[in-house]
C-alpha positions in Angstrom: 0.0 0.0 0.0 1.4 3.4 -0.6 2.2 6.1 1.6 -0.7 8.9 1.7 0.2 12.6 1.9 -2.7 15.3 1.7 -1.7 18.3 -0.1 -4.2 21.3 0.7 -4.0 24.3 -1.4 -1.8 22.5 -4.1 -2.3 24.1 -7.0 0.2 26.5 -6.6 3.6 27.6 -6.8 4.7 26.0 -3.9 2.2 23.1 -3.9 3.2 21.7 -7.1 6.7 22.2 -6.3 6.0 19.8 -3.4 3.7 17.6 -5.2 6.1 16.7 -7.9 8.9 15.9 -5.0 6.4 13.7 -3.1 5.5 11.3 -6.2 9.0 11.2 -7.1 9.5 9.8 -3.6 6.9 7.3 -4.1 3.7 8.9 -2.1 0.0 9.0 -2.9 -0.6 12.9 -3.4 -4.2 13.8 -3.1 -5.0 17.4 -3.3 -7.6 19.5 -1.5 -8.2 22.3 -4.0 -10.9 25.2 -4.4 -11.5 23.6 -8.0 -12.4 20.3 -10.0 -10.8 17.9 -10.6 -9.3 17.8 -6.7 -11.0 17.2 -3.6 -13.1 20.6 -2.8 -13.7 22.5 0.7 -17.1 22.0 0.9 -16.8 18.1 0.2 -16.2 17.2 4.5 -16.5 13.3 3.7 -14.5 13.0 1.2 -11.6 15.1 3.1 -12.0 13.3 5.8 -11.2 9.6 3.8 -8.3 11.3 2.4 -6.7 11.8 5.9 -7.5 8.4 6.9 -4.3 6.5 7.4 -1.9 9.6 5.7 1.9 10.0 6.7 1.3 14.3 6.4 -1.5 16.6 6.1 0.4 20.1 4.7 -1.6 22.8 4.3 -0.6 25.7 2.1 -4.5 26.9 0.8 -5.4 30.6 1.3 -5.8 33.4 -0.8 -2.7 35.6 -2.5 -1.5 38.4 -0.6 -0.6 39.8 -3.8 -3.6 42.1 -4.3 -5.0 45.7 -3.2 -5.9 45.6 0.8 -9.4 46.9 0.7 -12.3 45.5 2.6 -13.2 42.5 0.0 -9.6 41.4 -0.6 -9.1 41.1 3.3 -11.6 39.6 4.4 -10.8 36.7 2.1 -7.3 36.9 2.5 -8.3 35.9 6.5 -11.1 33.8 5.9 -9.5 31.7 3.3 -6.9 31.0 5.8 -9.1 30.4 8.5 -12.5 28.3 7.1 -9.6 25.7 5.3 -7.7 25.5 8.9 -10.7 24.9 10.7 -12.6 22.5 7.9 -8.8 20.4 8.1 -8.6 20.4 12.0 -12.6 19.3 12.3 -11.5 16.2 9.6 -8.8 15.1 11.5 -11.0 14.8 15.1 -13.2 12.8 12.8 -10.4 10.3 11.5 -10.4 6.8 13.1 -6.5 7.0 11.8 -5.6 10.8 11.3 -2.0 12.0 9.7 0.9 11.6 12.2 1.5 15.2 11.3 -0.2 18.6 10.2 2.0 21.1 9.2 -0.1 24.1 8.6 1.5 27.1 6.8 2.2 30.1 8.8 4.0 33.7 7.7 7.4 35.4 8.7 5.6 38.8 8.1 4.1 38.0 11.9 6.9 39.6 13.1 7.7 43.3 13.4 9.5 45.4 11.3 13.1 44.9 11.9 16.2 46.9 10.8 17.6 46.4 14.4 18.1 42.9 15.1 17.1 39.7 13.6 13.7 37.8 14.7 14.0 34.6 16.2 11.1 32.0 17.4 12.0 32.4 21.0 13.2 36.2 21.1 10.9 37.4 17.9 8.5 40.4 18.6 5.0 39.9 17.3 4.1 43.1 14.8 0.9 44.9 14.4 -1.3 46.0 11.2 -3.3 43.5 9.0 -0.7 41.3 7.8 0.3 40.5 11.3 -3.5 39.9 12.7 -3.9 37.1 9.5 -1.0 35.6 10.7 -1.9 35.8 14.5 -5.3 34.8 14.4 -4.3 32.0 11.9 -2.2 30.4 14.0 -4.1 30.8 16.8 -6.8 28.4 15.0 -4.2 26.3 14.1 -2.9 25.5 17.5 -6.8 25.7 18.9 -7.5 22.1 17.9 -6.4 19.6 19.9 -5.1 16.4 18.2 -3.7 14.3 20.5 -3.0 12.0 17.7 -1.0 14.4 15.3 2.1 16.6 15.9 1.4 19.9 14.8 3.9 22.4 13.1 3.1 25.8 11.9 5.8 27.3 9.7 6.6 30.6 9.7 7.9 31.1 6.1 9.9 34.0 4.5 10.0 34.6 0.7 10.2 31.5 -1.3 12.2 31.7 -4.0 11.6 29.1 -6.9 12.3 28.7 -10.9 8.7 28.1 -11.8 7.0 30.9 -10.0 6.7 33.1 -6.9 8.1 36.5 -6.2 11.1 35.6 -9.1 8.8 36.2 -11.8 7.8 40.0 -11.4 11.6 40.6 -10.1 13.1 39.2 -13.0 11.0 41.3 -15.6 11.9 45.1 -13.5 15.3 43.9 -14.1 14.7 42.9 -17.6 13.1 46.3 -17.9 15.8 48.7 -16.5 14.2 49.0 -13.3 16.0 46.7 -11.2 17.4 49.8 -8.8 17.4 50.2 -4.8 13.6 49.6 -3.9 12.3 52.3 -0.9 15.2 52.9 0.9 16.9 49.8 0.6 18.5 48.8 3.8 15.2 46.9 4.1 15.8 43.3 4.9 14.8 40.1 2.4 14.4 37.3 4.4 14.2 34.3 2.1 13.7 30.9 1.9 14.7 28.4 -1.7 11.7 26.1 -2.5 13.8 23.1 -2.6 14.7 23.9 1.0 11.2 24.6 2.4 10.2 20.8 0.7 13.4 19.4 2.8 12.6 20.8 6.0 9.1 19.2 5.8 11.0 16.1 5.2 13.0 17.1 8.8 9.7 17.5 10.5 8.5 14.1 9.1 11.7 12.4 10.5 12.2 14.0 14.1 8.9 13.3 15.3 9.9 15.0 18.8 9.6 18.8 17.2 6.4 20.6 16.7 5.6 24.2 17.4 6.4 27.1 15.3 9.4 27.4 12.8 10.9 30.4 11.7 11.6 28.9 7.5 13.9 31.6 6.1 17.6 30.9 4.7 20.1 31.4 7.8 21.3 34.6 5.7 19.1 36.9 4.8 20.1 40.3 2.6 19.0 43.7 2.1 16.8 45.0 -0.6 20.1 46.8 -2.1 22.1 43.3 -2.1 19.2 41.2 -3.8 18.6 44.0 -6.2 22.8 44.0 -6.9 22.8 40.1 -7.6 19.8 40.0 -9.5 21.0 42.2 -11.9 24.4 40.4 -12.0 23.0 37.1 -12.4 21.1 38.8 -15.4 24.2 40.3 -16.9 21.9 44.2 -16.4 24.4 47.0 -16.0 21.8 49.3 -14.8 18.8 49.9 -13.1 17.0 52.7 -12.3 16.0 53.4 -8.5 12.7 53.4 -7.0 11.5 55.6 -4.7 9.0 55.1 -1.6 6.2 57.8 -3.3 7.1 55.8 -7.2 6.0 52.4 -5.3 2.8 53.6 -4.1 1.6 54.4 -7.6 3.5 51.4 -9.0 1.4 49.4 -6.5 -1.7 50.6 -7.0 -2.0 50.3 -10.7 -0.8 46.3 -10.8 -3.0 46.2 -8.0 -0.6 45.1 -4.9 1.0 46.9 -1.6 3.9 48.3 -0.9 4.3 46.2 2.0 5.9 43.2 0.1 8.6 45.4 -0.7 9.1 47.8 1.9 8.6 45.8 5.2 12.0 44.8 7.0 11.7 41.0 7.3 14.6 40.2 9.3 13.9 36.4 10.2 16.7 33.9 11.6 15.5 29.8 11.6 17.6 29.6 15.3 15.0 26.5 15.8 15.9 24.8 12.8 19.3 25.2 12.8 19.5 24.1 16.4 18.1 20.9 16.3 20.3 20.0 13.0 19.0 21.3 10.0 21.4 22.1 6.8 19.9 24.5 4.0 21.2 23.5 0.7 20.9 27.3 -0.6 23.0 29.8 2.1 24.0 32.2 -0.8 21.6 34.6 -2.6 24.3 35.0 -5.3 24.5 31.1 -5.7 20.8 30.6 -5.8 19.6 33.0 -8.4 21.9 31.6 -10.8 20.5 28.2 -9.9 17.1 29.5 -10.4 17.5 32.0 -13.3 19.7 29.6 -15.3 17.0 27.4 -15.5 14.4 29.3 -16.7 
């Protein structure tokens, strides 16, 4: 019989990424999904059998930050996150055999703006404004369910970076377009994270079935805004590239319909719990790992 993994929200970037990985390593992958032909949210039976006797449930599902914050988009962006973490967590306390573990995707934007000292999962300081109530109230309905039965991990994840998606795509096309300058003011910190190593440290959760809790998933070095914007356009052989201002990416934002935010909040996030209890990321180097992603695209 094969192993069972349920995939929740894996349709995307990340969730194909992880999808592809898991049937090369021999699992069943069934995906919960808000469309045909995958299991849907409103179909409780049939999520329910799918979490009977599986290794992992990993949930990724809820709505792109990516968009304009008015009233619509954040209500949905909360309540996506929400109704799918509740809907998984009622499934499992109705499984005769639930998943071992439920790792349940969190955010590194929980904590505060930092430009004086990195956050950590012990020593972090919790933020304020909308991004940081998602992520609060998120994983506060994460860890509300009690599952005596399944280890739970939320992971706190910084930028992912990835050849078939994510933030690389938009990045890679200011650069292409002259406009790969300083972004704001630049001494902004880029926490980030390479696909490949967010799929391994799932893997390291799997194995050391004494961890659970909250993760801080961010490479152990993170960069400025100046230093990614420098090695991107090195890695694309770009000479130049014109600044942006604070005030130019306000109106940028609001006419491809996204905040500011993404860019100009100081995610300064360290992965002291990883590292602690013995994990290894494969990508340290921002320099070595857009050249790995760029020069396969």
């Amino acid at each position: 019989m094969k192993k069972k993994v349920v995939l929740a929200g894996g349709t995307g970037f990340i969730g194909k990424y992880f999808a592809k990985r898991l049937h090369n390593l021999g699992y069943e992958v069934i995906i919960i999904s808000r469309k045909s032909p995958y299991i849907t949210w409103d179909n409780s039976k049939e999520i329910v059998e799918s979490l009977e006797n599986a290794e992992m449930l990993i949930n990724l599902a809820g709505k792109s930050v990516n968009c304009r914050y008015n009233s619509k988009n954040k209500e949905e962006i909360l309540m996506s996150r929400i109704h799918t973490t509740e809907t998984l967590g009622n499934a499992i306390k109705d499984c005769e055999n639930p998943p071992s573990l439920w790792i349940n995707s969190s955010t590194a934007t929980i904590y505060r703006h930092a430009e004086d000292r990195p956050m950590t999962e012990e020593e972090g300081e919790i933020g304020s404004g909308f991004s940081v109530e998602v992520a609060k109230k998120w994983e506060r309905s994460f860890f509300s369910f009690q599952v005596p039965d399944t280890r739970q991990a939320a992971l706190r994840t910084a930028i992912v970076l990835g050849e078939d998606g994510g933030v690389i795509t938009p990045y890679k096309y200011l650069v292409r377009f002259g406009l790969g300058g300083v972004q704001g003011p630049g001494h902004q910190k880029f926490s980030w994270i390479h696909v490949e190593d967010l799929f391994n440290i799932i893997l390291f959760l799997r194995e050391k079935e004494e961890l659970s809790g909250v993760f801080n998933c961010a490479s152990p070095n993170p960069i400025t805004n100046r230093n990614l914007m420098e090695h991107l356009r090195k890695t694309m052989n770009r000479r130049i590239g014109l600044r942006s201002p604070k005030w130019l990416l306000k109106i940028g934002a609001f006419f491809i319909g996204t905040e500011t935010e993404l860019i100009l909040k100081s995610r300064w996030v360290i992965p002291e719990k990883l590292e602690s209890e013995g994990f290894t990321f494969t990508f340290n180097d921002i320099g070595e790992t857009l050249q790995q992603i760029l020069n396969k695209q």
